[in-house]
C-alpha angles and dihedrals in degrees: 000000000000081000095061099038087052088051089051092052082054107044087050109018090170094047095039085067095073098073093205092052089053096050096054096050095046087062096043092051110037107091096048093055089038090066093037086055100049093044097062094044091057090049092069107080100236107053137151097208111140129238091246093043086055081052102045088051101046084064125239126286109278081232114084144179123239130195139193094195128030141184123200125127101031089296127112108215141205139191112241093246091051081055092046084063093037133069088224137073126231107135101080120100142166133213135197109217143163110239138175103256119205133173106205129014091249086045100147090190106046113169136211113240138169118244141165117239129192134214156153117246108236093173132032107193137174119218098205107204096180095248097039142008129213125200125224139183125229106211141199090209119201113242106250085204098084097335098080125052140159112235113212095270096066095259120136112232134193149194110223095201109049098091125219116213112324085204092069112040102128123099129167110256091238093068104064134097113204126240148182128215124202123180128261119279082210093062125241130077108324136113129197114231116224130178135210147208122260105261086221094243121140133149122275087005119127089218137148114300111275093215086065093073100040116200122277110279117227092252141068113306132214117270084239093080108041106110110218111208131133095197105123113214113249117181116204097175098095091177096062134231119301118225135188116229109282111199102181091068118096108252145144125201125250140192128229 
Protein backbone atom coordinates (compact mmCIF):
# COMPACT_ATOMS: atom_id res chain seq x y z
CA UNK A 1 0.00 0.00 0.00
CA UNK A 2 3.05 2.75 1.17
CA UNK A 3 4.61 1.49 -2.36
CA UNK A 4 1.86 2.67 -4.35
CA UNK A 5 1.22 5.61 -2.66
CA UNK A 6 5.02 6.47 -3.08
CA UNK A 7 4.61 5.66 -6.91
CA UNK A 8 1.47 8.09 -7.02
CA UNK A 9 3.53 11.01 -5.40
CA UNK A 10 5.74 10.26 -8.15
CA UNK A 11 3.73 9.84 -10.94
CA UNK A 12 2.06 13.17 -10.01
CA UNK A 13 4.33 15.04 -7.64
CA UNK A 14 1.78 18.64 -8.07
CA UNK A 15 -1.43 16.78 -7.60
CA UNK A 16 -0.01 14.31 -4.68
CA UNK A 17 0.19 17.34 -2.67
CA UNK A 18 -3.50 17.63 -2.15
CA UNK A 19 -3.95 14.60 0.46
CA UNK A 20 -7.61 14.10 -0.43
CA UNK A 21 -6.77 13.86 -4.15
CA UNK A 22 -4.15 11.07 -3.33
CA UNK A 23 -6.12 9.30 -1.55
CA UNK A 24 -8.77 8.99 -4.10
CA UNK A 25 -6.52 7.91 -6.83
CA UNK A 26 -4.72 5.44 -4.79
CA UNK A 27 -7.72 3.80 -4.42
CA UNK A 28 -8.81 4.16 -8.00
CA UNK A 29 -5.60 2.84 -9.22
CA UNK A 30 -4.43 0.19 -6.98
CA UNK A 31 -5.59 -2.63 -8.19
CA UNK A 32 -4.56 -2.03 -11.58
CA UNK A 33 -0.67 -1.42 -10.50
CA UNK A 34 -1.02 -4.19 -7.98
CA UNK A 35 -1.48 -6.88 -11.03
CA UNK A 36 1.05 -5.08 -13.25
CA UNK A 37 3.47 -5.50 -10.33
CA UNK A 38 3.00 -8.86 -9.64
CA UNK A 39 3.11 -9.84 -13.32
CA UNK A 40 6.51 -8.71 -14.00
CA UNK A 41 7.82 -10.07 -11.08
CA UNK A 42 6.50 -13.64 -12.08
CA UNK A 43 7.85 -13.25 -15.16
CA UNK A 44 11.49 -13.45 -13.78
CA UNK A 45 12.30 -17.29 -13.24
CA UNK A 46 13.23 -17.27 -9.68
CA UNK A 47 10.55 -15.66 -7.90
CA UNK A 48 9.01 -15.85 -4.31
CA UNK A 49 5.66 -14.84 -5.23
CA UNK A 50 3.09 -16.88 -3.31
CA UNK A 51 0.63 -18.84 -4.52
CA UNK A 52 -2.50 -16.10 -2.89
CA UNK A 53 -0.74 -13.17 -3.93
CA UNK A 54 -0.79 -14.82 -7.75
CA UNK A 55 -4.53 -15.04 -6.93
CA UNK A 56 -5.16 -11.72 -5.53
CA UNK A 57 -3.59 -10.34 -8.40
CA UNK A 58 -5.24 -12.40 -11.25
CA UNK A 59 -8.49 -10.66 -10.03
CA UNK A 60 -11.69 -12.56 -8.69
CA UNK A 61 -14.35 -14.58 -10.90
CA UNK A 62 -16.92 -12.06 -12.47
CA UNK A 63 -19.36 -14.54 -10.88
CA UNK A 64 -20.03 -13.93 -7.44
CA UNK A 65 -22.06 -15.16 -4.38
CA UNK A 66 -24.19 -13.26 -2.80
CA UNK A 67 -25.90 -13.78 0.85
CA UNK A 68 -28.39 -12.50 2.65
CA UNK A 69 -27.23 -13.96 5.82
CA UNK A 70 -23.48 -14.79 6.90
CA UNK A 71 -21.42 -16.42 9.86
CA UNK A 72 -17.50 -15.74 10.45
CA UNK A 73 -15.92 -14.53 13.89
CA UNK A 74 -18.01 -15.91 16.07
CA UNK A 75 -21.32 -13.32 14.43
CA UNK A 76 -23.99 -14.31 12.69
CA UNK A 77 -24.79 -11.60 10.13
CA UNK A 78 -28.04 -10.06 7.87
CA UNK A 79 -28.57 -8.00 5.40
CA UNK A 80 -30.80 -5.09 6.42
CA UNK A 81 -33.53 -6.14 4.16
CA UNK A 82 -33.46 -9.71 5.59
CA UNK A 83 -34.01 -7.53 9.34
CA UNK A 84 -36.80 -5.33 7.78
CA UNK A 85 -38.78 -8.83 7.37
CA UNK A 86 -37.50 -10.20 10.66
CA UNK A 87 -38.21 -9.21 14.67
CA UNK A 88 -34.40 -9.53 15.26
CA UNK A 89 -31.51 -7.68 14.48
CA UNK A 90 -28.48 -9.02 12.90
CA UNK A 91 -27.48 -6.58 10.26
CA UNK A 92 -25.71 -3.86 12.38
CA UNK A 93 -22.06 -3.76 12.57
CA UNK A 94 -19.08 -1.45 13.69
CA UNK A 95 -15.30 -0.96 12.30
CA UNK A 96 -12.35 0.45 13.58
CA UNK A 97 -10.50 2.23 10.75
CA UNK A 98 -7.76 4.78 10.03
CA UNK A 99 -9.26 7.85 7.90
CA UNK A 100 -7.97 11.48 6.47
CA UNK A 101 -9.44 13.73 8.65
CA UNK A 102 -10.10 17.36 7.47
CA UNK A 103 -11.80 20.12 8.93
CA UNK A 104 -12.81 22.17 6.25
CA UNK A 105 -12.92 21.33 2.46
CA UNK A 106 -9.94 23.81 1.79
CA UNK A 107 -8.19 22.17 4.99
CA UNK A 108 -4.37 22.42 3.90
CA UNK A 109 -3.21 19.89 7.26
CA UNK A 110 -5.66 16.93 7.30
CA UNK A 111 -4.59 14.13 9.73
CA UNK A 112 -4.94 10.38 9.87
CA UNK A 113 -6.65 9.25 12.72
CA UNK A 114 -8.10 6.22 13.92
CA UNK A 115 -12.15 6.17 14.53
CA UNK A 116 -14.73 3.96 15.02
CA UNK A 117 -17.74 4.07 12.36
CA UNK A 118 -21.23 2.39 12.55
CA UNK A 119 -23.50 0.93 10.06
CA UNK A 120 -26.03 -1.21 8.88
CA UNK A 121 -24.73 -4.51 5.71
CA UNK A 122 -26.87 -4.07 2.67
CA UNK A 123 -24.88 -6.66 0.64
CA UNK A 124 -22.95 -9.97 1.70
CA UNK A 125 -20.82 -10.98 -1.19
CA UNK A 126 -18.13 -13.66 -1.92
CA UNK A 127 -15.21 -12.77 -4.05
CA UNK A 128 -14.32 -16.48 -5.40
CA UNK A 129 -10.72 -16.46 -6.33
CA UNK A 130 -10.59 -20.02 -7.41
CA UNK A 131 -8.44 -21.12 -4.66
CA UNK A 132 -9.84 -19.21 -2.25
CA UNK A 133 -13.00 -16.73 -1.53
CA UNK A 134 -13.14 -13.86 0.58
CA UNK A 135 -16.21 -12.35 1.92
CA UNK A 136 -16.92 -8.86 2.00
CA UNK A 137 -19.78 -6.41 3.32
CA UNK A 138 -21.24 -3.88 1.48
CA UNK A 139 -22.25 -0.97 4.12
CA UNK A 140 -24.68 2.33 4.48
CA UNK A 141 -22.21 3.90 6.95
CA UNK A 142 -23.59 6.86 9.54
CA UNK A 143 -21.88 10.12 9.02
CA UNK A 144 -19.68 10.64 12.12
CA UNK A 145 -19.95 14.43 11.27
CA UNK A 146 -23.16 15.07 12.91
CA UNK A 147 -24.47 11.67 12.70
CA UNK A 148 -22.42 10.05 15.94
CA UNK A 149 -22.37 11.45 19.34
CA UNK A 150 -21.62 10.32 23.14
CA UNK A 151 -24.99 11.22 25.78
CA UNK A 152 -23.95 12.00 29.10
CA UNK A 153 -24.08 8.54 30.30
CA UNK A 154 -21.21 7.22 28.11
CA UNK A 155 -23.52 5.56 25.51
CA UNK A 156 -22.72 6.00 21.53
CA UNK A 157 -25.65 7.22 19.66
CA UNK A 158 -26.49 7.47 16.17
CA UNK A 159 -28.48 8.71 13.74
CA UNK A 160 -29.31 5.94 11.13
CA UNK A 161 -30.21 8.24 8.49
CA UNK A 162 -27.79 10.61 8.20
CA UNK A 163 -25.51 8.76 5.51
CA UNK A 164 -21.24 8.71 5.49
CA UNK A 165 -19.56 8.64 2.08
CA UNK A 166 -21.64 6.41 -0.60
CA UNK A 167 -18.20 6.00 -2.43
CA UNK A 168 -16.68 3.58 0.63
CA UNK A 169 -18.95 1.46 1.77
CA UNK A 170 -17.00 -2.04 1.49
CA UNK A 171 -15.32 -3.64 4.35
CA UNK A 172 -13.85 -7.57 4.68
CA UNK A 173 -15.94 -9.41 6.55
CA UNK A 174 -13.29 -10.20 8.88
CA UNK A 175 -13.05 -6.76 10.07
CA UNK A 176 -16.08 -6.16 11.52
CA UNK A 177 -17.37 -6.26 15.06
CA UNK A 178 -21.03 -6.80 15.24
CA UNK A 179 -23.69 -4.27 16.89
CA UNK A 180 -27.27 -3.57 17.78
CA UNK A 181 -29.04 -0.29 17.77
CA UNK A 182 -32.23 0.40 19.78
CA UNK A 183 -33.88 3.49 19.75
CA UNK A 184 -33.68 6.02 22.11
CA UNK A 185 -35.77 5.73 25.27
CA UNK A 186 -35.69 9.93 25.04
CA UNK A 187 -37.52 9.99 21.57
CA UNK A 188 -35.96 11.52 18.06
CA UNK A 189 -33.79 10.30 16.05
CA UNK A 190 -31.35 8.52 18.01
CA UNK A 191 -30.42 5.31 18.39
CA UNK A 192 -28.26 3.62 21.38
CA UNK A 193 -25.61 1.72 20.27
CA UNK A 194 -25.15 -1.74 22.03
CA UNK A 195 -22.66 -4.44 21.43
CA UNK A 196 -22.63 -8.20 21.80
CA UNK A 197 -20.67 -11.17 22.39
CA UNK A 198 -19.57 -13.41 19.54
CA UNK A 199 -22.18 -16.44 19.52
CA UNK A 200 -19.15 -18.71 18.87
CA UNK A 201 -20.40 -19.85 15.44
CA UNK A 202 -18.00 -20.27 12.55
CA UNK A 203 -17.96 -22.43 9.77
CA UNK A 204 -16.54 -25.79 9.98
CA UNK A 205 -16.14 -25.23 13.18
CA UNK A 206 -17.65 -27.91 15.85
CA UNK A 207 -18.75 -24.57 18.43
CA UNK A 208 -21.69 -23.75 21.10
CA UNK A 209 -24.95 -23.84 19.71
CA UNK A 210 -25.70 -20.96 18.33
CA UNK A 211 -29.73 -21.24 19.44
CA UNK A 212 -28.64 -21.04 22.60
CA UNK A 213 -27.78 -17.35 22.30
CA UNK A 214 -30.73 -16.19 20.30
CA UNK A 215 -30.24 -12.59 18.25
CA UNK A 216 -30.68 -9.44 19.83
CA UNK A 217 -34.70 -8.50 19.97
CA UNK A 218 -35.74 -4.83 18.87
CA UNK A 219 -36.37 -3.96 21.92
CA UNK A 220 -34.50 -3.27 25.43
CA UNK A 221 -32.51 -5.98 26.48
CA UNK A 222 -31.74 -7.30 29.82
CA UNK A 223 -28.66 -5.88 31.58
CA UNK A 224 -27.47 -9.53 31.59
CA UNK A 225 -26.36 -9.37 28.09
CA UNK A 226 -24.79 -6.33 27.58
CA UNK A 227 -21.43 -7.01 27.18
CA UNK A 228 -19.03 -3.89 29.14
CA UNK A 229 -15.87 -3.54 27.53
CA UNK A 230 -13.91 -0.36 26.34
CA UNK A 231 -11.61 -2.22 24.09
CA UNK A 232 -12.04 -0.85 21.09
CA UNK A 233 -11.63 -3.66 17.85
CA UNK A 234 -8.70 -3.10 15.83
CA UNK A 235 -8.17 -5.59 12.67
CA UNK A 236 -4.77 -5.93 11.52
CA UNK A 237 -5.43 -8.69 8.84
CA UNK A 238 -5.79 -6.35 5.77
CA UNK A 239 -6.26 -9.67 3.20
CA UNK A 240 -9.08 -10.78 4.62
CA UNK A 241 -10.20 -14.12 5.96
CA UNK A 242 -10.26 -17.13 3.64
CA UNK A 243 -13.37 -19.43 3.76
CA UNK A 244 -14.20 -22.50 2.35
CA UNK A 245 -17.82 -22.70 0.47
CA UNK A 246 -20.43 -23.00 2.96
CA UNK A 247 -23.92 -24.47 1.31
CA UNK A 248 -25.92 -24.49 3.91
CA UNK A 249 -25.94 -20.48 3.99
CA UNK A 250 -28.63 -18.78 2.40
CA UNK A 251 -27.25 -17.13 -0.90
CA UNK A 252 -28.05 -16.21 -4.65
CA UNK A 253 -25.41 -15.55 -7.34
CA UNK A 254 -24.68 -12.24 -8.84
CA UNK A 255 -22.85 -10.81 -11.64
CA UNK A 256 -20.68 -8.22 -11.59
Amino acid sequence: MCEHLSFVQTLHPMKAKNEKWLQAEHKRSFSSWFKRKIETKLARPENTISQQIRWLAHEPKREVLSYSGYGIGGYYYNTSDHDSRSTTQNSGVMVDAESLHMSTAKDKNPIYANMLYYGVIEDIWELNYTQFKIPIFRCKWVDNKGGVKVDENGFTLVDLNKEGDPNDQFIFASQAKQVFYVNDPNGGRWSVVLTTKPKLYDRGDVCDNIEETPSFSRGLPESDDIENEDVAYVCEDCEGIYVEEDTTSRKKRKRT
